[in-house]
FIBA-804387 format. One line per field, with one value per residue (C-alpha): residue in one letter; x, y, z. Coordinates in Angstrom, 2 decimals, padded with zeros to 5 digits. Layout:
BEGIN
resn A,...
px X,...
py Y,...
pz Z,...
END
This chain:
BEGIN
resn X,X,X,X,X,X,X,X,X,X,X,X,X,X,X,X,X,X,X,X,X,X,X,X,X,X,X,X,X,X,X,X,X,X,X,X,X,X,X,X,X,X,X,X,X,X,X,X,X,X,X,X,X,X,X,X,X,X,X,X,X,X,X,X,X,X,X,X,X,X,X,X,X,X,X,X,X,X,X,X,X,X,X,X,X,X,X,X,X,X,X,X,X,X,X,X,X,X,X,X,X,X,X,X,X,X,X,X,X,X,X,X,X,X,X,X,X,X,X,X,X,X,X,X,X,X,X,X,X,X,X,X,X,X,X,X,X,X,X,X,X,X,X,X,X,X,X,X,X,X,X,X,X,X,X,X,X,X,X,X,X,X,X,X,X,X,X,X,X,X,X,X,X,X,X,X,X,X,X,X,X,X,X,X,X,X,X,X,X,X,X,X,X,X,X,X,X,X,X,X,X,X,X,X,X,X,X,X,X,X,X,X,X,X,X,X,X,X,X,X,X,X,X,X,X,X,X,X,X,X,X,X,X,X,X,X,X,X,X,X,X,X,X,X,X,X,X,X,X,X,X,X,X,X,X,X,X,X,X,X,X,X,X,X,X,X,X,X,X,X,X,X,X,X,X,X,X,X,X,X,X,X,X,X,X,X,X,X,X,X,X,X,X,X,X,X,X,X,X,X,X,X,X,X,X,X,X,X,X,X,X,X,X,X,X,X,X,X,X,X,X,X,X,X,X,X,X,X,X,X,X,X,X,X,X,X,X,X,X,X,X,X,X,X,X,X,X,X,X,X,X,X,X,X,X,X,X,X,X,X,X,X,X,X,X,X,X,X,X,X,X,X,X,X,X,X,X,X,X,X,X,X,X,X,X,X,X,X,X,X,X,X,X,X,X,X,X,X,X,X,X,X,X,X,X,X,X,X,X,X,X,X,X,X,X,X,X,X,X,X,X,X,X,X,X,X,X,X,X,X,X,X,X,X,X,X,X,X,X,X,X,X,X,X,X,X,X,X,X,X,X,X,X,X,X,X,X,X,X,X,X,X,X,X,X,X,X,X,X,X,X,X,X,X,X,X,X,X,X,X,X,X,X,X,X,X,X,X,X,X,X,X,X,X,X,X,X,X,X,X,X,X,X,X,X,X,X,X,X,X,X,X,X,X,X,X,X,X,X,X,X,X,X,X,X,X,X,X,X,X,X,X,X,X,X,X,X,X,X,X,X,X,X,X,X,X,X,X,X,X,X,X,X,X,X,X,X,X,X,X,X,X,X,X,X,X,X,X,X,X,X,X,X,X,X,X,X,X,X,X
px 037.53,036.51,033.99,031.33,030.55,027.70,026.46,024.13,022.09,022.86,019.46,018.68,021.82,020.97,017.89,018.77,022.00,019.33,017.22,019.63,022.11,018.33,019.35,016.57,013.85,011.24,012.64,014.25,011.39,011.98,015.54,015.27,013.17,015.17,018.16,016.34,016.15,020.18,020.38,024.31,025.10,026.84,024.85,025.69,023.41,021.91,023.25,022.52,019.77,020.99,021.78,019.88,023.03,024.85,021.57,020.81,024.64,024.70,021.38,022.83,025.82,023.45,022.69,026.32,027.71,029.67,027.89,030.90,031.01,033.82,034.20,032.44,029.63,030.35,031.57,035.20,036.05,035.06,037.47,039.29,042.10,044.82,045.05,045.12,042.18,038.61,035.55,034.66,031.12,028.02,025.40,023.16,023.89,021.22,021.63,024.48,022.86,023.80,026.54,024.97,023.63,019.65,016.95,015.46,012.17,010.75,012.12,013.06,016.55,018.19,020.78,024.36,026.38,029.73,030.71,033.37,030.89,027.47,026.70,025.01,027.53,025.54,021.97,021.89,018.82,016.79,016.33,013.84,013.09,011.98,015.68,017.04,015.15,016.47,019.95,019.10,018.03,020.99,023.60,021.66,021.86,025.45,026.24,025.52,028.53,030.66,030.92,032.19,034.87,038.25,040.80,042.95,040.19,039.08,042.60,043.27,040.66,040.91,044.31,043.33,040.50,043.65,045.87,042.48,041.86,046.28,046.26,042.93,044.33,043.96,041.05,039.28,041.22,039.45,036.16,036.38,037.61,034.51,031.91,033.33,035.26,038.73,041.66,043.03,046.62,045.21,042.74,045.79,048.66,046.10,042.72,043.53,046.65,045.00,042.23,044.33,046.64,043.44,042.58,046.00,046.30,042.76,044.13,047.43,046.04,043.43,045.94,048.28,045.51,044.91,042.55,043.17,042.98,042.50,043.88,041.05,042.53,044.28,040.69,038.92,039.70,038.25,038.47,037.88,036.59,035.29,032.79,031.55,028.22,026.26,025.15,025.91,024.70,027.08,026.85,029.36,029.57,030.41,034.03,036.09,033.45,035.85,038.32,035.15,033.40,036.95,036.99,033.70,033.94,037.53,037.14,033.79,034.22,038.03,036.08,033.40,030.28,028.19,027.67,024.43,025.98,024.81,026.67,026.19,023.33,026.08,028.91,027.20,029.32,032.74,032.21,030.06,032.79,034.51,032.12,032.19,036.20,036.18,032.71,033.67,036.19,033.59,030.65,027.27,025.68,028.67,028.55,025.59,025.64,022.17,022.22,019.43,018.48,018.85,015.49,014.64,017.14,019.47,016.83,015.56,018.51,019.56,016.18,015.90,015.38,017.71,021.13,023.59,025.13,025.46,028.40,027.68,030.02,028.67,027.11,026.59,023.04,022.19,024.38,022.21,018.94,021.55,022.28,018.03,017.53,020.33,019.10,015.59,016.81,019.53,022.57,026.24,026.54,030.34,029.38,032.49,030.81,031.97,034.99,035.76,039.79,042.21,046.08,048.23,051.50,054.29,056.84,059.43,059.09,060.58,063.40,064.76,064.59,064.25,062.76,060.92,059.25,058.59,056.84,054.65,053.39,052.04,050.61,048.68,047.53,046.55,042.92,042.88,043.11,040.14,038.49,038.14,035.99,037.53,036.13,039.18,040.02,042.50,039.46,040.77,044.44,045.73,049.50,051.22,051.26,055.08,055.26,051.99,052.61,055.87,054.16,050.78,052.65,054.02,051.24,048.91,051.28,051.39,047.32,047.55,049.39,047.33,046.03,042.67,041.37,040.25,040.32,041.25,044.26,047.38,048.77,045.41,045.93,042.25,038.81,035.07,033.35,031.05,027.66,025.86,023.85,027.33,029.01,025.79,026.34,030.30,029.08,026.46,029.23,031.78,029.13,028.67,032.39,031.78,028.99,030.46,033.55,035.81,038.69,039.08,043.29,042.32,039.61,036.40,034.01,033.22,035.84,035.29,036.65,036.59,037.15,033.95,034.00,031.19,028.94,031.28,030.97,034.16,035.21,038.81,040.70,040.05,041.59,039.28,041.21,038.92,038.18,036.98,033.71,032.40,030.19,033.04,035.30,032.90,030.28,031.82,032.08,033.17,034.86,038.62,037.81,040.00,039.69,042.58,042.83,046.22,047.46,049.39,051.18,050.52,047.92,045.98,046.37,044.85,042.05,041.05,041.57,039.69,037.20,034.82,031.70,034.21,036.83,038.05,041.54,043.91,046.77,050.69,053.61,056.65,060.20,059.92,059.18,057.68,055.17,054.39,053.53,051.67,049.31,049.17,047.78,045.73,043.71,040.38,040.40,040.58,044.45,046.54,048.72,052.78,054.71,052.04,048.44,046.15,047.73,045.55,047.54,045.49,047.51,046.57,043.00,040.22,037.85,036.78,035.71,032.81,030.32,032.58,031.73,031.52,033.81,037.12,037.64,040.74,043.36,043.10,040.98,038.34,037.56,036.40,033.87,032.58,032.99,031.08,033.40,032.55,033.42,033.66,034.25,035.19,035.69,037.62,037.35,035.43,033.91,030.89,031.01,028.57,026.36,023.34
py -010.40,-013.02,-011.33,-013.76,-014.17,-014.78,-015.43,-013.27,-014.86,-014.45,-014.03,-011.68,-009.84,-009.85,-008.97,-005.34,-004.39,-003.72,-002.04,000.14,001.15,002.63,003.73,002.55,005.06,003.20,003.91,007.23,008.94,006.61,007.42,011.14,010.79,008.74,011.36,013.76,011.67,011.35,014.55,013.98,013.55,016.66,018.38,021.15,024.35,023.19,020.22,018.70,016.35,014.94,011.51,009.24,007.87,006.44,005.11,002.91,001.98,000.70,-000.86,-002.96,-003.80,-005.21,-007.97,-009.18,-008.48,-011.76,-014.36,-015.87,-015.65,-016.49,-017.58,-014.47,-014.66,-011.78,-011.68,-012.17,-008.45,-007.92,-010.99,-009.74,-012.74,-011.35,-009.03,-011.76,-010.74,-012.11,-011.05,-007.97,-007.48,-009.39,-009.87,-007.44,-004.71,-003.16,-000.02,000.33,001.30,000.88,-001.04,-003.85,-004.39,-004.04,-004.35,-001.14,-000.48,-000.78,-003.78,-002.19,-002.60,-001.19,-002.84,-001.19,-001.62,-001.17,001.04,-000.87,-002.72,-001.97,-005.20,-005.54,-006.24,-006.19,-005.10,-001.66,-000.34,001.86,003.83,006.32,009.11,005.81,004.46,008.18,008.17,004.79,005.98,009.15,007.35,005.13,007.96,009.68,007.15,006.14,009.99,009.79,008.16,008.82,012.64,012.15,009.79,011.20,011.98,009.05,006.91,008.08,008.72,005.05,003.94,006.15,004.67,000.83,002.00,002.99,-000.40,-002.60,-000.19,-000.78,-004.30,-004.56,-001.86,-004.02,-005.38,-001.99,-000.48,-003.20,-002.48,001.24,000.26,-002.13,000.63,003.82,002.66,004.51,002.83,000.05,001.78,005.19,003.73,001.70,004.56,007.62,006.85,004.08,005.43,008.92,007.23,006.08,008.76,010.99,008.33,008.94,012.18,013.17,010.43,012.75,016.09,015.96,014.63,017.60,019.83,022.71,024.45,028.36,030.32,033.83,036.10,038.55,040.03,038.35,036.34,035.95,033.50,033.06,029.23,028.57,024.58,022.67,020.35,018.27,019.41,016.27,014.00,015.34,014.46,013.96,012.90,012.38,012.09,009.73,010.39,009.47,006.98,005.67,009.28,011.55,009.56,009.28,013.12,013.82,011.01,011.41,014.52,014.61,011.48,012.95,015.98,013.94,013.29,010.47,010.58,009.47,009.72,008.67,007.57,008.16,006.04,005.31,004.40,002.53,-000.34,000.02,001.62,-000.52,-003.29,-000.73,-000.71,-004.45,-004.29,-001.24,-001.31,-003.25,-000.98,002.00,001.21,001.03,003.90,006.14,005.68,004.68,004.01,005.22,004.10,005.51,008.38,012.24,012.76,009.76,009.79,012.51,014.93,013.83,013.99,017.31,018.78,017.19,018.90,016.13,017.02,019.90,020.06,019.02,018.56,017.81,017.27,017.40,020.13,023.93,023.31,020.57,022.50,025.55,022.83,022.08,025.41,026.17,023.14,023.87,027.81,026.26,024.82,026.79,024.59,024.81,023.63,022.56,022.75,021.34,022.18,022.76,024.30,025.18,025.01,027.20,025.32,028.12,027.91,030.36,030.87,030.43,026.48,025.69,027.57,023.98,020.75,018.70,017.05,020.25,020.57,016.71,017.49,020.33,018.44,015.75,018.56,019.24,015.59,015.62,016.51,012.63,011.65,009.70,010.38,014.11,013.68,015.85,019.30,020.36,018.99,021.39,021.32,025.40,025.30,028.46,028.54,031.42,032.11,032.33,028.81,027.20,025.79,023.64,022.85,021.64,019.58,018.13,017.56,016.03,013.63,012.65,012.75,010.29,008.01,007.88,003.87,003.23,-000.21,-001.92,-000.02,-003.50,-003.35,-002.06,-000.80,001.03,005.15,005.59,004.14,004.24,007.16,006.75,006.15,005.97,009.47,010.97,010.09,010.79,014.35,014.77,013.13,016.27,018.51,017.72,018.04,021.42,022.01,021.33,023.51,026.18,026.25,024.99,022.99,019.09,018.57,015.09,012.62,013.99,011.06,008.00,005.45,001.88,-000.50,-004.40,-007.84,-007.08,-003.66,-002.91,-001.82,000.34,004.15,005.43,008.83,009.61,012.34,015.12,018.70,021.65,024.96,027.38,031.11,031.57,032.84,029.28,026.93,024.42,026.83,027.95,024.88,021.83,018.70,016.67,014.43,013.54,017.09,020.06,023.20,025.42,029.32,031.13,034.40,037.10,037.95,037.86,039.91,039.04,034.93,036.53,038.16,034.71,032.51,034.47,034.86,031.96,031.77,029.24,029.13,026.11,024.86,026.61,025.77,027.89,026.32,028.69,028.93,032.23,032.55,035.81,035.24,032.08,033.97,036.95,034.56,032.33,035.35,036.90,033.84,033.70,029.89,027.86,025.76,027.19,024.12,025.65,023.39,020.25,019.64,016.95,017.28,016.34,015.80,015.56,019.24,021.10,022.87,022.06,024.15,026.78,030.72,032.20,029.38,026.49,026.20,027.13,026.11,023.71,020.05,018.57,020.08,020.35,023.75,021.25,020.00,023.39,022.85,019.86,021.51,024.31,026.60,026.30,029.34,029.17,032.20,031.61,034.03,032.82,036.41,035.74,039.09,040.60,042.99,046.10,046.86,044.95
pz -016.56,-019.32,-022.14,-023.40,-026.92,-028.36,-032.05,-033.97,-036.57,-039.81,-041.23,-038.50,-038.99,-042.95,-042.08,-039.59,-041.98,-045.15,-042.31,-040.68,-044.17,-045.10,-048.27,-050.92,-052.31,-050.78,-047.17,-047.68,-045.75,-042.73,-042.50,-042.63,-039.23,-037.80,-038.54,-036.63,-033.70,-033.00,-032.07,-031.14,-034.59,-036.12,-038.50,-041.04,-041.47,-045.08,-046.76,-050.35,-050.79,-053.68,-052.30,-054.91,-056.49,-053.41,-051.84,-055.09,-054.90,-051.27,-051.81,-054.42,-052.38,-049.12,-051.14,-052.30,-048.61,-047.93,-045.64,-044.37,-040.56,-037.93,-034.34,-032.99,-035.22,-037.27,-040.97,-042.17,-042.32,-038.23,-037.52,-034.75,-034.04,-035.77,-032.75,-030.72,-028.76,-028.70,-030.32,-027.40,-027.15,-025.90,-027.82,-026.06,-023.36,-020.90,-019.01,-016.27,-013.37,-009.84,-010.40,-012.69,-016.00,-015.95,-018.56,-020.56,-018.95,-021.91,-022.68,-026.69,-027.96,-030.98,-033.28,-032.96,-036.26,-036.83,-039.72,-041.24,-043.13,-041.46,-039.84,-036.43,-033.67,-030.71,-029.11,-026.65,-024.71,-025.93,-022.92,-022.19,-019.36,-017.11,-017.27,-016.61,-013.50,-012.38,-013.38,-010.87,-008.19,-008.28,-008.42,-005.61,-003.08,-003.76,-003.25,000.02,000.57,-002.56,-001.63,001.67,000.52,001.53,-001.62,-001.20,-001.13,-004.68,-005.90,-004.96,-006.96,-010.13,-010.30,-009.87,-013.07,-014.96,-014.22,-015.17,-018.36,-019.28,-018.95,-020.98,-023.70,-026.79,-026.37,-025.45,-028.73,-030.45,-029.74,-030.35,-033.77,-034.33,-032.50,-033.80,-037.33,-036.15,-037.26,-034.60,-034.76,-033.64,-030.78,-028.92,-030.09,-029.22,-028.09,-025.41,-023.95,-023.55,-021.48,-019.56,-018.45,-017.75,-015.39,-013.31,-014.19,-012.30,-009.47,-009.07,-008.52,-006.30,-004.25,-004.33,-004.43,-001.19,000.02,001.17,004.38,004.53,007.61,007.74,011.36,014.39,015.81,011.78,009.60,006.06,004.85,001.40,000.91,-002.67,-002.54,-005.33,-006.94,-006.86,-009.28,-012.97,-016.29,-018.92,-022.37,-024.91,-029.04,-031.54,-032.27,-029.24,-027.43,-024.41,-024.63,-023.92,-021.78,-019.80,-019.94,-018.54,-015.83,-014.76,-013.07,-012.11,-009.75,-008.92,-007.62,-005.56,-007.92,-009.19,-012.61,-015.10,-018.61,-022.21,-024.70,-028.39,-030.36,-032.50,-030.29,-027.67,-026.85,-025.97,-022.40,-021.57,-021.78,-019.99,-017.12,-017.62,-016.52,-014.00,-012.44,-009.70,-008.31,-007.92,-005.40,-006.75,-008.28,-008.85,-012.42,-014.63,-018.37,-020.06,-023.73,-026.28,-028.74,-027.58,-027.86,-025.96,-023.25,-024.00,-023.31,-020.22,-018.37,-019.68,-018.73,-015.51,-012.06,-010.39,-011.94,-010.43,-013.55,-017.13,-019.50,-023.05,-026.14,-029.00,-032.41,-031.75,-032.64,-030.38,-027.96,-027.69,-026.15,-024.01,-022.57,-022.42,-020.34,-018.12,-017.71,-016.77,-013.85,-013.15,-012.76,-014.53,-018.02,-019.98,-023.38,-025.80,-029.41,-033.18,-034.84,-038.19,-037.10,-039.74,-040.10,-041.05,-042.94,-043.33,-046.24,-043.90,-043.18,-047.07,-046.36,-045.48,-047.04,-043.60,-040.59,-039.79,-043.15,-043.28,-040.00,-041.28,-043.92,-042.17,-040.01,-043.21,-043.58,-040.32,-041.11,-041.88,-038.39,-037.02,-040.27,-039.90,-036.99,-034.93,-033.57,-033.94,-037.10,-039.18,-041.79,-043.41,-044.34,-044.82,-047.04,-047.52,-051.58,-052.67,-051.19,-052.60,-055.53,-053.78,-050.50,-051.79,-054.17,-051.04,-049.72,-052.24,-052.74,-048.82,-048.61,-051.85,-049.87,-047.33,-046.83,-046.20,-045.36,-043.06,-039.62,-037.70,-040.44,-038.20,-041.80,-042.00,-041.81,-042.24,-041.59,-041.86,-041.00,-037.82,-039.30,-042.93,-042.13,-041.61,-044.50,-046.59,-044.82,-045.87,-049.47,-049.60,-049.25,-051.27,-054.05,-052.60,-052.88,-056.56,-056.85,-055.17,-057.89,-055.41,-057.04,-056.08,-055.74,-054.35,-053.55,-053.98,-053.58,-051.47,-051.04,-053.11,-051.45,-051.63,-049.19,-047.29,-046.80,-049.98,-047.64,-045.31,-044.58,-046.55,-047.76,-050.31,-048.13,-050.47,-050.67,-052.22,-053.02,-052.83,-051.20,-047.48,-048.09,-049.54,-047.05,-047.32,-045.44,-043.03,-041.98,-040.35,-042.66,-039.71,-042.21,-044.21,-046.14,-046.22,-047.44,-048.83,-049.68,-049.96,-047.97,-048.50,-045.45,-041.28,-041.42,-044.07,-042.67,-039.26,-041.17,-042.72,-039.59,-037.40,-040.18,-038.33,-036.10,-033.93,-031.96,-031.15,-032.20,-035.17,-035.56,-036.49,-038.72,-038.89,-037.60,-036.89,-032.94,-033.25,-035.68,-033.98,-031.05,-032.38,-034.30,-031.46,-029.46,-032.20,-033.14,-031.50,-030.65,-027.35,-028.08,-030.54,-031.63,-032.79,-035.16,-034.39,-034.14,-032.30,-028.89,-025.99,-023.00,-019.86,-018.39,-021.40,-021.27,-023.95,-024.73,-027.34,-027.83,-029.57,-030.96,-029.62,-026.43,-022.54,-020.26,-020.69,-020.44,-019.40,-016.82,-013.39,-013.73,-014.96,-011.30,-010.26,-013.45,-010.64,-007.93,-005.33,-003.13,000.66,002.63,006.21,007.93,011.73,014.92,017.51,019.25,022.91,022.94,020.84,018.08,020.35,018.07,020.49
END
């Protein structure tokens, strides 16, 4: 399907960068409340409000931002035609609902930017509960029919959504690079293809799924049935726009529901150019796209009476209003929250010079991938101290090599962070990590960078050394920041790793099997990753213990999060029981 363009005025687009980069004195008071208001975005406990500096700096650098525009109307640095694939968005999106795009009922829009340089890419709705209730009604009346569509029927289709979301890969990659500021070689090497083989995956095993019969005596049977909950509210973070929105729809419509979900205020756009690709092969109303602020729209669909269920992705904080709507109305909740993730690395892996080691070093570095914002980012390293000195020399040297560019640069290894507020947060605390006595190894400070990209949201990697008990090591950053202590042996490595209010992810570097399986059992966290780290295949359960969440996404076990079980018990004895 052919994606219009459409040009965005420079002087308005001048204009709504100054406005929405918010970094003078003179506006600083507007921008903290419109911080409060996106409610999705991760926040830390206390963070510094020392941010006078960088404001005056990226005030200074709005007004020498390059004017020079290309086909799609957007500067030189969001030029998208070296990747051979158009300009993707519209100018402006409305909500998805019932199978087309409609206007906000308000009629407001807000300006979507992309943070590779802070410019305004497109217009999305600013939705409120009016839109929510639309989006209800919609998903409602196509569940009438949805629900009682066999399996084949909506395995059929899930795997048509997967061929249309394949063939369109690079230009979907591209527009989660310009919405979300990931580099373009992770969203079509990662991001993309994991959408995709959710997609089949969810298609595969609700065909091979069974129900179960139960003998109770020669005339009673006991049959055991799932049905689909409903219509669900869903809604999804910043960090993997198109990935979690796949992983909240996939098996939610696999297991027979209609889905209302809202995307992040700050990574609006890219599914709706999905639904512009795939909505056609669902019928009306089985998904709707509600675009807006949590407070605004987040919270009226996780508070409403009119949902059997709601899944949320997102910060502990805005986690726990999550869980109190959902216990007002009594309904299921899937909660996928924070982690503080420990990366923990044994003497044993520089007992050889080779492949192996090579690998566990850029398991290290791998708290650079999508920028750090991951809930499972390895954020604590933990290194075993007769190897320290060798291995971190290893691995500063690999995090100093790290390129960061342009995200739509395939030589690119890191990009913009998702928003101006976040970066401002991971700024505040790495002059915490300062504070706090914490050795800088590398980095340390926002990324300058040049060609366009002044006015970008960049962070250096950086590596603190540092003890456990510091806020670095136990808040999330949600940014290229890790933190790194020493250990003495197993034991005491289990003592720090588990020394977290989350649960999440950790992850286990050794060549000793044993040891990787006691830790793997003895950390408190959701996926242990052995010898690698960022795995998400769509068999392998997500979820976390303690403060990181409720429930799992991912798997097949994730359709019974979707689903009610229908027991039918049936006599075919002709005779009564006596007792009447």
């Amino acid at each position: 399907m052919a994606i219009k363009k459409k040009k965005v005025a420079k002087k308005k687009t001048k204009k709504k960068k100054t406005k929405l980069v918010k970094v003078s004195k003179k506006i600083s008071k507007t921008k903290k409340k419109v911080a409060k208001k996106k409610s999705a975005t991760k926040k830390p406990s206390k963070v510094s409000k020392n941010k006078n500096k960088i404001n005056n700096k990226k005030n200074r650098e709005v007004k020498k931002m390059s004017t020079e525009t290309v086909k799609g109307g957007v500067s030189a640095s969001l030029d998208t035609s070296h990747l051979k694939v158009p300009f993707p968005f519209k100018s402006k999106y409305g909500n998805y609902i019932g199978g087309k795009f409609v206007e906000p009922k308000s009629g407001k829009y807000f300006d979507n930017v992309s943070p590779i340089n802070n410019e305004v890419i497109c217009q999305m709705a600013r939705s409120d509960a009016k839109d929510v209730d639309a989006a209800l009604d919609a998903a409602h009346e196509a569940f009438k029919e949805w629900g009682k569509t066999d399996i084949t029927t909506r395995s059929n289709i899930m795997n048509k959504i997967a061929d249309v979301l394949e063939k369109n890969l690079n230009l979907l990659a591209t527009a989660e690079c310009l919405d979300n500021g990931k580099p373009i070689r992770e969203c079509m090497a990662a991001d993309l293809p994991l959408v995709i083989d959710h997609w089949r995956y969810f298609a595969g095993v609700i065909r091979a799924e069974e129900g179960s019969v139960a003998e109770i005596s020669n005339s009673q049977y006991s049959y055991n049935i799932p049905e689909p909950l409903g219509v669900v509210g869903q809604i999804v973070p910043w960090n993997f726009p198109l990935l979690m929105a796949t992983w909240k729809l996939a098996p939610a419509l696999a297991a027979g529901n209609c889905s209302v979900l809202k995307p992040a205020e700050q990574t609006p756009a890219s599914i709706m150019l999905m639904m512009e690709l795939i909505g056609d092969l669902l019928p009306p109303g089985v998904v709707n796209i509600v675009s807006g602020f949590g407070l605004e729209a987040g919270k009226p669909l996780a508070s409403s009476d009119r949902i059997a269920k709601i899944a949320f992705t997102g910060e502990t904080t805005t986690g726990r209003l999550i869980m109190q709507y959902a216990a007002q109305n009594l309904i299921p909740i899937t909660l996928e929250l924070g982690g503080k993730s420990p990366n923990v690395f044994f003497e044993d892996i520089m007992d050889k010079d080779d492949a192996f080691l090579d690998k566990c070093v850029e398991g290290f570095v791998m708290f650079n991938l999508n920028q750090g914002e991951v809930c499972t980012c390895p954020s604590r390293a933990l290194v075993q101290e007769s190897i320290y000195d060798k291995f971190m020399e290893k691995v500063i040297a690999r995090t100093k090599a790290v390129v960061q560019d342009n995200p739509l640069k395939m030589e690119t290894m890191i990009g913009a962070q998702a928003s101006v507020e976040q970066m401002e947060k991971i700024k505040s605390y790495l002059d915490l990590g300062k504070k706090e006595g914490a050795k800088v190894l590398c980095g340390g400070d926002v990324a300058k960078l040049n060609s366009g990209l002044e006015n970008g949201n960049y962070i250096q990697p950086t590596i603190f050394e540092g003890d456990n008990s510091m806020r670095i090591f136990q808040e999330e950053i949600f940014g290229p920041v890790v933190s790194v202590t020493k250990f003495k042996d197993e034991a005491h490595a289990l003592e720090i790793a588990n020394d977290t209010l989350y649960g999440l992810g950790a992850g286990v570097w050794t060549r000793n099997g044993n040891i990787a399986y006691r830790m793997g059992r003895a950390i408190q966290a959701g996926i242990v990753w052995t010898n690698c780290y960022h795995a998400y295949p769509a068999h392998s359960p997500f979820g976390g213990y303690k403060q990181s969440g409720v429930g799992r996404e991912t798997h097949k076990m994730m359709l019974n999060h979707y689903r009610q079980n229908k027991n039918l018990h049936v006599s075919y004895a002709e005779n009564k029981l006596g007792f009447f």
